[in-house]
C-alpha positions as CSV (number, residue, x, y, z in Angstrom):
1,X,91.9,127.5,225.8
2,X,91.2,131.2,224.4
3,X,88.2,132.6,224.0
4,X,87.1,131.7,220.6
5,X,87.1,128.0,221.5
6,X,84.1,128.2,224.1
7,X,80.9,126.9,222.9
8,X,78.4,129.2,221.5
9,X,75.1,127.8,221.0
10,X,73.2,127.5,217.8
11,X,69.8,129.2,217.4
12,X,66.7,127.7,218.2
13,X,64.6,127.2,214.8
14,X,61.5,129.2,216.7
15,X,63.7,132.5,216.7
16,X,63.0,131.9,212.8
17,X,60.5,130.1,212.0
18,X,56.7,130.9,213.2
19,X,55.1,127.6,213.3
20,X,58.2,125.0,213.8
21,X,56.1,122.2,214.4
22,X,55.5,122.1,210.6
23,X,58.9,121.6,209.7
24,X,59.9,117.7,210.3
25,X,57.0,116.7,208.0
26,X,58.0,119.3,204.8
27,X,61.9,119.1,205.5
28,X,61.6,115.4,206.1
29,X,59.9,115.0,202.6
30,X,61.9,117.1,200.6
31,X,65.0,115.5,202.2
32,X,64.3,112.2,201.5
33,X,63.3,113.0,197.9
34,X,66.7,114.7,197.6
35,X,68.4,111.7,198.6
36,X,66.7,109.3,196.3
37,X,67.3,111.5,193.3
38,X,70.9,112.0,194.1
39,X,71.6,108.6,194.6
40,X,69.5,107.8,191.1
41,X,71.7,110.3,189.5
42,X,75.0,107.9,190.9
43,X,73.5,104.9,189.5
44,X,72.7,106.0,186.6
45,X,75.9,107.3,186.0
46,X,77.5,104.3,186.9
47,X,75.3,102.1,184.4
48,X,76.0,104.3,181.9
49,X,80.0,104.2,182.4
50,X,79.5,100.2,182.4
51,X,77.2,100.3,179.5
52,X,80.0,102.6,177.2
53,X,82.4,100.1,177.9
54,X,83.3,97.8,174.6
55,X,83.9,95.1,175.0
56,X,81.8,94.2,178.0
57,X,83.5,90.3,178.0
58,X,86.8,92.0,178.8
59,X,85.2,94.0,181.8
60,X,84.0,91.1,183.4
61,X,86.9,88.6,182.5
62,X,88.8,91.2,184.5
63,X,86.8,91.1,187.5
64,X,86.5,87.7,187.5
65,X,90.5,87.5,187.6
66,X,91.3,90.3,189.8
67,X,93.8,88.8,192.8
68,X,91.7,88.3,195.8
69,X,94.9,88.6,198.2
70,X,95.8,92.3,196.3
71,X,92.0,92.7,196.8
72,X,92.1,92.2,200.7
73,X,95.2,94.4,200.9
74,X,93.6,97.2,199.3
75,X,90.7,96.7,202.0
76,X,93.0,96.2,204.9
77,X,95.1,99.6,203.6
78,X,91.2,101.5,203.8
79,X,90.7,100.1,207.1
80,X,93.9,101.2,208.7
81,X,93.3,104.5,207.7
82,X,90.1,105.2,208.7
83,X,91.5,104.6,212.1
84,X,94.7,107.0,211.3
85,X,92.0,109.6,210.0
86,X,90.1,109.6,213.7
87,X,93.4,109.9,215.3
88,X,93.5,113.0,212.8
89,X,89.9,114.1,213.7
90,X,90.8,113.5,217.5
91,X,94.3,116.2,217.4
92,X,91.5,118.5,216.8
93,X,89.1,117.7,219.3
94,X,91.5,117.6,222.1
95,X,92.3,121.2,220.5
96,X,89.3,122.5,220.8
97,X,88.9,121.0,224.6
98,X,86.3,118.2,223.3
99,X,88.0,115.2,225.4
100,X,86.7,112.2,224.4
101,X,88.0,108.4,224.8
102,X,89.7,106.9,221.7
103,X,87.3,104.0,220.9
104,X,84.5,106.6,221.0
105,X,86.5,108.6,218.6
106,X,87.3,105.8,216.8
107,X,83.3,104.4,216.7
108,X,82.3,107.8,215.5
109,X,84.3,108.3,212.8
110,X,83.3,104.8,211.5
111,X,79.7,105.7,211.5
112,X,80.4,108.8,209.9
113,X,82.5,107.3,207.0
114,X,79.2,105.0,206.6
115,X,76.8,108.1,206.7
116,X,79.2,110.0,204.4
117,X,78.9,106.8,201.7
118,X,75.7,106.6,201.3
119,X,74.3,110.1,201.8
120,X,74.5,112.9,199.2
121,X,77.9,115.4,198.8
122,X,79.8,113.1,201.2
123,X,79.2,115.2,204.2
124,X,76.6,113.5,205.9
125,X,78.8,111.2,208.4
126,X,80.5,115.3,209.9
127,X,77.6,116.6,210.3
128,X,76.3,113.6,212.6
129,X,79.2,113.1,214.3
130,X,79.5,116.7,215.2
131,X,75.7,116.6,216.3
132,X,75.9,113.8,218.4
133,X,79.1,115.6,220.6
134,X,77.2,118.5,220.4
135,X,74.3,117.3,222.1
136,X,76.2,116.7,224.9
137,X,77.8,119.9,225.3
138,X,76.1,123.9,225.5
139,X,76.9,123.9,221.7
140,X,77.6,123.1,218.3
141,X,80.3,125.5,217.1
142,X,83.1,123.8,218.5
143,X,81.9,120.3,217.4
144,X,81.2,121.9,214.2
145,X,85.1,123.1,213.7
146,X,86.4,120.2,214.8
147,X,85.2,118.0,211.6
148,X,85.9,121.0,209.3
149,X,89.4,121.0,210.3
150,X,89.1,117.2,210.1
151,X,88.4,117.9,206.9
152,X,90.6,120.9,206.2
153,X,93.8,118.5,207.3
154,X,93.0,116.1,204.7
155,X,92.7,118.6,201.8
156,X,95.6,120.1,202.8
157,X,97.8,116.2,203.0
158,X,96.3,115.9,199.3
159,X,97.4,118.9,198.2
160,X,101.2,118.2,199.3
161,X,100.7,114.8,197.9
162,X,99.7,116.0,194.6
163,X,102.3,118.2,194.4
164,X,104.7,115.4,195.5
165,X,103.6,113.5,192.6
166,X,103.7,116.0,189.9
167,X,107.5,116.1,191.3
168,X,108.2,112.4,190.8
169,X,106.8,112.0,187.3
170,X,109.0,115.1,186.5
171,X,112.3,113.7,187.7
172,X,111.2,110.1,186.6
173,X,111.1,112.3,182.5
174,X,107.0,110.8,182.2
175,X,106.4,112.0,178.9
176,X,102.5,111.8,179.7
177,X,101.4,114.5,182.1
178,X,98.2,115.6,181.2
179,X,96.6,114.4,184.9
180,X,99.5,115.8,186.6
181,X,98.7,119.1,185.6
182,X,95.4,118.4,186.3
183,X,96.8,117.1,189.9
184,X,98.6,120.1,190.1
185,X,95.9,122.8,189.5
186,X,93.6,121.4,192.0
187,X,96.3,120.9,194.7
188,X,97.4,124.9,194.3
189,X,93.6,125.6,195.1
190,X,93.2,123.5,197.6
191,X,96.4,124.7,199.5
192,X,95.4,128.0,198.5
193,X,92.4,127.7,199.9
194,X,93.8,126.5,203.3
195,X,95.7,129.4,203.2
196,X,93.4,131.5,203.2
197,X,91.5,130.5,206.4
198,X,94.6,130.3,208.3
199,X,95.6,133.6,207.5
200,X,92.3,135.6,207.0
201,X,90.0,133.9,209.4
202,X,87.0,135.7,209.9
203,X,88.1,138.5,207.8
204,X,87.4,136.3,204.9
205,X,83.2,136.6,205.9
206,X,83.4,140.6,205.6
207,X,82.7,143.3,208.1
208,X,78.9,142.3,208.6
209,X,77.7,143.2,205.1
210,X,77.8,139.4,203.8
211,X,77.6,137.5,206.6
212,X,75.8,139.5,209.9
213,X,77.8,139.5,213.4
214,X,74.8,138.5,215.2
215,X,72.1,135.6,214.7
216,X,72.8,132.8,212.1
217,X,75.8,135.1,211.0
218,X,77.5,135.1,214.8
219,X,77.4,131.6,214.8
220,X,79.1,131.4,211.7
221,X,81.6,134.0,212.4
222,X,82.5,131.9,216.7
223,X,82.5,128.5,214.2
224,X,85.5,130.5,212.2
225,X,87.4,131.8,215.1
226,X,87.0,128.4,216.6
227,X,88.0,126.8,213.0
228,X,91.1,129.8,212.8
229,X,91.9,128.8,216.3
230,X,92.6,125.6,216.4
231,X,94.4,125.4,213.2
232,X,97.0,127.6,214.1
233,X,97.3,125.7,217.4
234,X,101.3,124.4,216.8
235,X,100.5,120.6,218.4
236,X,96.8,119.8,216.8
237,X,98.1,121.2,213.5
238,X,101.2,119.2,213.4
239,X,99.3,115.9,214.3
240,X,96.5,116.7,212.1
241,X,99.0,117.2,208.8
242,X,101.4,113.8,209.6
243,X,98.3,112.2,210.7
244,X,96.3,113.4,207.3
245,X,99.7,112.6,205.2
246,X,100.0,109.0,206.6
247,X,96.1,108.2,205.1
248,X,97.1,109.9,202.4
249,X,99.9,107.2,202.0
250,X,97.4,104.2,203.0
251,X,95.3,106.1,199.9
252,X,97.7,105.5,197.5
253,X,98.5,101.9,198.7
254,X,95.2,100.4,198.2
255,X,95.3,102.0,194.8
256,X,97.9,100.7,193.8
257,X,97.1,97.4,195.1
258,X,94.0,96.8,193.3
259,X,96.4,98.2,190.2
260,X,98.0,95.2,191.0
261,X,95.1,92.9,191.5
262,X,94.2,93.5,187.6
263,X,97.8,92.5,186.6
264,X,97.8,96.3,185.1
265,X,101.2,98.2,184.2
266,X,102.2,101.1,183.1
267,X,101.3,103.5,185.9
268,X,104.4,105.0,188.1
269,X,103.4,105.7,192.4
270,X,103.9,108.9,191.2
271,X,101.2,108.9,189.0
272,X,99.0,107.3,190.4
273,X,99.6,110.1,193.2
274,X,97.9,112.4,190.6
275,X,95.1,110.3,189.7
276,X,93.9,109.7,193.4
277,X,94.0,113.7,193.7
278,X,92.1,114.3,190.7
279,X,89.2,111.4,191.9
280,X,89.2,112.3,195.4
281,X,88.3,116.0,194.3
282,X,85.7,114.5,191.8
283,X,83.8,113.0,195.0
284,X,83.1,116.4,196.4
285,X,80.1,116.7,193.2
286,X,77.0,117.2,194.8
287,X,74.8,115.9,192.2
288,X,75.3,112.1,193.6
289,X,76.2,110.4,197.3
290,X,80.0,110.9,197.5
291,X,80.0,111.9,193.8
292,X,79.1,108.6,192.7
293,X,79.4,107.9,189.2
294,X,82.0,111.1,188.3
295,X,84.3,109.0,190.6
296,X,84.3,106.4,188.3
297,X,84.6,108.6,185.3
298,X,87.6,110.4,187.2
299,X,88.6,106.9,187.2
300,X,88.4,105.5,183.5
301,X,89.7,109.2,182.3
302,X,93.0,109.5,184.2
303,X,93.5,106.0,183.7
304,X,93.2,106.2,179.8
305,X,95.1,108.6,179.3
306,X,97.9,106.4,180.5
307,X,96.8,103.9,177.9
308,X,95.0,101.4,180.0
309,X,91.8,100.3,178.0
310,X,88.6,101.0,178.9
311,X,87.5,97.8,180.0
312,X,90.1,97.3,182.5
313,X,90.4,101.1,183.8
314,X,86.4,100.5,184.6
315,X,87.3,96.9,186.4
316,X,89.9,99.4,188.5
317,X,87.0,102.0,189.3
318,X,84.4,98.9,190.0
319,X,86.8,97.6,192.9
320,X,87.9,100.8,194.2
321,X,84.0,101.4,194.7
322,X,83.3,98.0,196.0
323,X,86.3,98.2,198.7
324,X,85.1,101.9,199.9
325,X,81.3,100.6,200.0
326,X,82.6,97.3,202.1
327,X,84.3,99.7,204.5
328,X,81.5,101.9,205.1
329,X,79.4,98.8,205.5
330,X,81.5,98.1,208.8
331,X,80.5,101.8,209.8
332,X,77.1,100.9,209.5
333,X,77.7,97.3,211.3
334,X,79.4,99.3,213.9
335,X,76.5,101.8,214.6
336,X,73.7,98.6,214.7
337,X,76.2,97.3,217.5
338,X,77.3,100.0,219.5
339,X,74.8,102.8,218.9
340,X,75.7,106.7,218.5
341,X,75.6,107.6,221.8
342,X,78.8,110.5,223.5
343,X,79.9,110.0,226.9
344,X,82.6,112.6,227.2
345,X,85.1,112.2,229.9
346,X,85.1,114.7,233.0
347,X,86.1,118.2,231.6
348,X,90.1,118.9,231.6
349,X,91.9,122.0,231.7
350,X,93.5,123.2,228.7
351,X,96.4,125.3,227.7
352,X,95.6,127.3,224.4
């Protein structure tokens, strides 16, 4: 590979700090308290939504009747493509000369999906997993960019589906397009976005004014060169994308199955395309774990303005969040089992 794919390491905390052996105790405690106040926030969002809901009877009466068989395809749908998504995750790796076997990629991304469940701004489960393959390398950049562009895949598959959408409730004449607009505008940024990395790269950091070309800031700039890198690499990106559209697909699937387990109508594939952009955006609030709570708000919003009622557009945002807590549960039964531990294979050669 080229030279902005070789590890650069990450600075040790003393270069920074003067007494680092105080750390773990303060960070530790201010972490934890973080946590428990972000996941309160979630809750309490959550109770609220329920609380709102007229007509509570109807809420539960539509639980209690949702189709267990639509119920289990929705989970199987999630399962299969968290498996698609570390094929994704593993384009990238092999990119970025990180070889590692396909059940430990597979394992890992698992336990990241449960750390990224339960810990606040859903980004818990990439930072662990690129920790744990970091440890066994001279550094964390590479490790680093490989669960951005992870990431950065996905965003970019959701953007071209909710654009994709937006087309098929045009040609289908839906006369209610309120989220597809919605859908729309946060597709263009997010593709936007992408394209900005891809064609600015580290240019988009400044010429060492913002972010410094030595220290914390070097580190940041190799992590974009790496990130830049890769991206543009022809193979990993064209995995990454069909990979990244395929979960994209599984997405919608188990959304409209659990459409289906509430004997609901009214809402085409197309937009229903909209409405799992504009909630999958809603997750990246920071005030809750996985932005709990505005999820479900996304949810009963998008939902009502299609005209299902409130009771029944909660029911849909009370499975959705049961099936994606059950499959992050198997992340966590997964990490009891098998541990977090990397054993890369033997170093290969490359061809950038």
């Amino acid at each position: 590979m080229s030279d902005p794919h070789r590890p650069v390491d990450l600075p040790d905390e003393q270069d920074y700090l003067a007494h680092p052996e105080d750390v773990p105790t303060v960070a530790a405690g201010r972490g934890v308290f973080k946590v428990v106040i972000r996941i309160a926030i979630g809750v309490a969002v959550v109770a609220v939504l329920i609380l709102r809901t007229p007509q509570r009877e109807e809420l539960s009466d539509a639980l209690r009747s949702a189709s267990l068989g639509w119920f289990a395809v929705a989970a199987g749908s999630l399962f299969v493509g968290l498996i698609v998504s570390s094929f994704r995750w593993r384009a990238y790796l092999e990119a970025l000369e990180i070889p590692l076997p396909i059940p430990t990629v597979i394992r890992l991304y698992f336990v990241g999906t449960f750390f990224n469940a339960f810990l606040p701004s859903g980004i818990g489960g990439d930072a662990y997993k690129a920790v744990r393959i970091g440890r066994t390398m001279a550094g964390y950049t590479r490790p680093f960019a490989s669960v951005f562009l992870d990431r950065f895949a996905g965003f970019v598959a959701l953007s071209l589906f909710g654009f994709g959408g937006v087309l098929a409730e045009i040609v289908v004449g839906d006369r209610e397009l309120g989220v597809a607009a919605v859908s729309f505008v946060l597709s263009f940024g997010m593709l936007s976005a992408a394209l900005a990395v891809l064609l600015l790269g580290e240019r988009l950091l400044g010429r060492g004014r913002l972010v410094k070309e030595h220290g914390v800031g070097g580190k940041v700039r190799g992590a974009v060169r790496a990130i830049r890198a890769a991206a543009r690499h022809p193979e990993a990106a064209a995995r990454g994308y069909a990979f990244g559209l395929v979960f994209q697909s599984l997405v919608l699937v188990y959304h409209l199955a659990i459409f289906r387990a509430l004997h609901l109508h009214g809402v085409s594939a197309g937009a229903m395309t909209g409405i799992v952009v504009v909630s999958s955006l809603a997750t990246m609030v920071p005030l809750s774990p996985g932005g709990l709570g505005f999820r479900e708000y996304a949810y009963v919003w998008a939902l009502g303005s299609f005209g299902v009622a409130r009771p029944q557009a909660t029911a849909f945002a009370l499975l959705i969040l049961a099936i994606l807590l059950i499959t992050s549960a198997i992340g966590g039964i997964v990490y009891v089992i098998a541990g977090g531990e990397v054993k890369p294979r033997a170093r290969r050669d490359a061809t950038a």
